[in-house]
C-alpha positions as CSV (number, residue, x, y, z in Angstrom):
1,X,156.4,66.9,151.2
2,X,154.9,70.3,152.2
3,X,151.0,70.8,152.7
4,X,149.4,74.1,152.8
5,X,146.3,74.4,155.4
6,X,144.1,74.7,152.8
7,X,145.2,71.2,151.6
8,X,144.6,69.8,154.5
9,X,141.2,68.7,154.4
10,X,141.3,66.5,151.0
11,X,144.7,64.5,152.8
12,X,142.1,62.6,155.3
13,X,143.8,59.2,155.9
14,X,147.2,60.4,154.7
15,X,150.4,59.7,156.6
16,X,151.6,62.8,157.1
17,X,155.5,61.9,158.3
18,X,157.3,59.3,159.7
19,X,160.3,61.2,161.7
20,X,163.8,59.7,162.2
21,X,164.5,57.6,165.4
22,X,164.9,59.3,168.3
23,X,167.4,58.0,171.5
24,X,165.6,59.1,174.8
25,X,168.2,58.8,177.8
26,X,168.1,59.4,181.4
27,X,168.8,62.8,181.7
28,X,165.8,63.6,179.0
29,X,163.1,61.7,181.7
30,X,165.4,64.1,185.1
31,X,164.7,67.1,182.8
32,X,160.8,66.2,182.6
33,X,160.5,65.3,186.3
34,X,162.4,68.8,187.1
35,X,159.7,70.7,184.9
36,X,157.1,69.0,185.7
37,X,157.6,69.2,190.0
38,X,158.4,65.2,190.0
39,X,160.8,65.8,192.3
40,X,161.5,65.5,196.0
41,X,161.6,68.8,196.9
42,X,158.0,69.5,195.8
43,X,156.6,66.2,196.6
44,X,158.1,65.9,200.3
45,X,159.4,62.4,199.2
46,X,161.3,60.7,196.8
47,X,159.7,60.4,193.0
48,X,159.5,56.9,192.3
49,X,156.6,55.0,192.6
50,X,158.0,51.2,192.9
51,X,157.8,50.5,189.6
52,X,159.6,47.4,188.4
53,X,161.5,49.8,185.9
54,X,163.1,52.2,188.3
55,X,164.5,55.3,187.1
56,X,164.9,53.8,183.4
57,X,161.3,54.1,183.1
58,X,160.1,56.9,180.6
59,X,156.8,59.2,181.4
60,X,154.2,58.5,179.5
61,X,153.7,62.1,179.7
62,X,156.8,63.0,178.5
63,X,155.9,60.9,175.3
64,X,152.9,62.7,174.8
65,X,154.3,66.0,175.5
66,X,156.8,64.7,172.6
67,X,154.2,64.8,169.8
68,X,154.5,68.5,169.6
69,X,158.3,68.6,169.1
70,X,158.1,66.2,166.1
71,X,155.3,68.2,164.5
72,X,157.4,71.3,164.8
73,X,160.4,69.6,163.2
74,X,159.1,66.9,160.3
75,X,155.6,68.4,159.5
76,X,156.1,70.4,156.8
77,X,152.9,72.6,156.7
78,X,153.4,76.2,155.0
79,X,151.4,78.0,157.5
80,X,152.4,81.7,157.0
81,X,150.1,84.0,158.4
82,X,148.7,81.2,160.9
83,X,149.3,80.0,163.6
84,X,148.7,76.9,165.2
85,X,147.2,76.1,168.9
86,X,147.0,73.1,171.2
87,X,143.7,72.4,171.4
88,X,143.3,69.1,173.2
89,X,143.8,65.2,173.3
90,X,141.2,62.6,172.6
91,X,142.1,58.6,172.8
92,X,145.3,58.8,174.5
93,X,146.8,55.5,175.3
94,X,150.2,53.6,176.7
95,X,150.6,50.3,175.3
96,X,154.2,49.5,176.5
97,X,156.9,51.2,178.5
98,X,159.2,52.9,176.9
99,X,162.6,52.9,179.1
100,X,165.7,55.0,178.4
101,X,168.3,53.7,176.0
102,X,165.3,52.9,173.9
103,X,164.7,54.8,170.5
104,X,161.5,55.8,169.3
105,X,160.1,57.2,166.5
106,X,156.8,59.6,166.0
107,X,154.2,58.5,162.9
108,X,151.4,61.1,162.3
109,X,148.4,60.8,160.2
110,X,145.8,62.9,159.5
111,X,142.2,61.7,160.5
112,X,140.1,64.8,159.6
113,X,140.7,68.7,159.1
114,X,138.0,71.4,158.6
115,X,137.4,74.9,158.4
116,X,135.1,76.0,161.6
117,X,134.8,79.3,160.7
118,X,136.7,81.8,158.0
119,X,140.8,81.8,158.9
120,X,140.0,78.8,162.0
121,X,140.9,75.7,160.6
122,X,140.9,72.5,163.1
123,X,143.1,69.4,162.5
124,X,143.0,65.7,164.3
125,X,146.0,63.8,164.0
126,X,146.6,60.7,164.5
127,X,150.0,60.2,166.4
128,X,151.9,56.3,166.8
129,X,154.7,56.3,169.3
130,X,156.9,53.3,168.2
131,X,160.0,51.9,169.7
132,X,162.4,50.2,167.6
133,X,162.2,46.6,167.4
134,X,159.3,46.7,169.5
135,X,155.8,44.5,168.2
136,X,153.3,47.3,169.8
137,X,153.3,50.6,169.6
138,X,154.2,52.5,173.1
139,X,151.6,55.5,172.7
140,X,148.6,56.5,170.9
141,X,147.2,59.6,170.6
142,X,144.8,61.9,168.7
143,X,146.0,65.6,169.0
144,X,143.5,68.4,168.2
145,X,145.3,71.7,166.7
146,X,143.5,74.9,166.0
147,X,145.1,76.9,163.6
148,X,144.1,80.8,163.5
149,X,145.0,82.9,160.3
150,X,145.8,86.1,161.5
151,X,144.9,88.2,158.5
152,X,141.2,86.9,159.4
153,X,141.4,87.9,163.2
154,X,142.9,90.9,162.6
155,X,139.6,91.7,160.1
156,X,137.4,90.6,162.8
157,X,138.9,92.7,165.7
């Protein structure tokens, strides 16, 4: 289904999507610890940290950075003339590791949305990391977006 911004606020409590499943592999979690300095070169040592998982073991921050990427591609939110900014995290939490080979799968719903002011609409979603098979989810996170219409800004300017 496609939501409009101004929809938003009446779909409180509303599943937004449920995306396909998703395969993470190793060379996803090499790519994040390249981007995100993770690496020897940088930290004057090697990465890991003795974890029982080794290098199969998925960053947690990878997940969350994930929650973006499956917003862009199965929320379908009609947002022409807006657009939308990361605003924050609230609530953020692991439950289980997520290792590679696993897949995982991104559920969103929406806890509240509101106009702030004329053209600034602010929404809080709810976001549920599951892992196939798994009993508990492996993330959980609310994710504040800002959305800015820029027929209003331009007004304002």
């Amino acid at each position: 289904m496609t939501y409009t911004l101004a929809q938003l606020p009446s779909l409180a409590g509303t599943e937004l999507f449920c995306s396909d499943w998703l395969t993470l592999d190793l060379s996803d979690e090499q790519a994040f610890g390249k981007a995100t300095f993770l690496r020897e070169d940088f930290l004057g040592r090697p990465p890991s940290n003795g974890d029982p998982y080794g290098e199969r073991l998925v960053s947690g921050f990878l997940l969350l950075s994930m929650i973006v990427a499956f917003h862009k591609r199965d929320l379908k939110l009609e947002n022409s003339g807006a657009y939308g900014l990361n605003y924050g995290v609230d609530k953020v939490r692991f439950l289980r590791p997520v290792l590679t080979g696993e897949r995982v799968r991104l559920r969103a719903e929406l806890l509240e949305a509101h106009e702030k002011a004329p053209g600034r609409t602010r929404v809080l979603t709810r976001n549920v990391l599951e892992v196939e098979g798994a009993d508990s989810p492996a993330m959980v996170a609310d994710w504040i977006t800002f959305f800015v219409d820029e027929s209003v800004e331009a007004a304002d300017a």
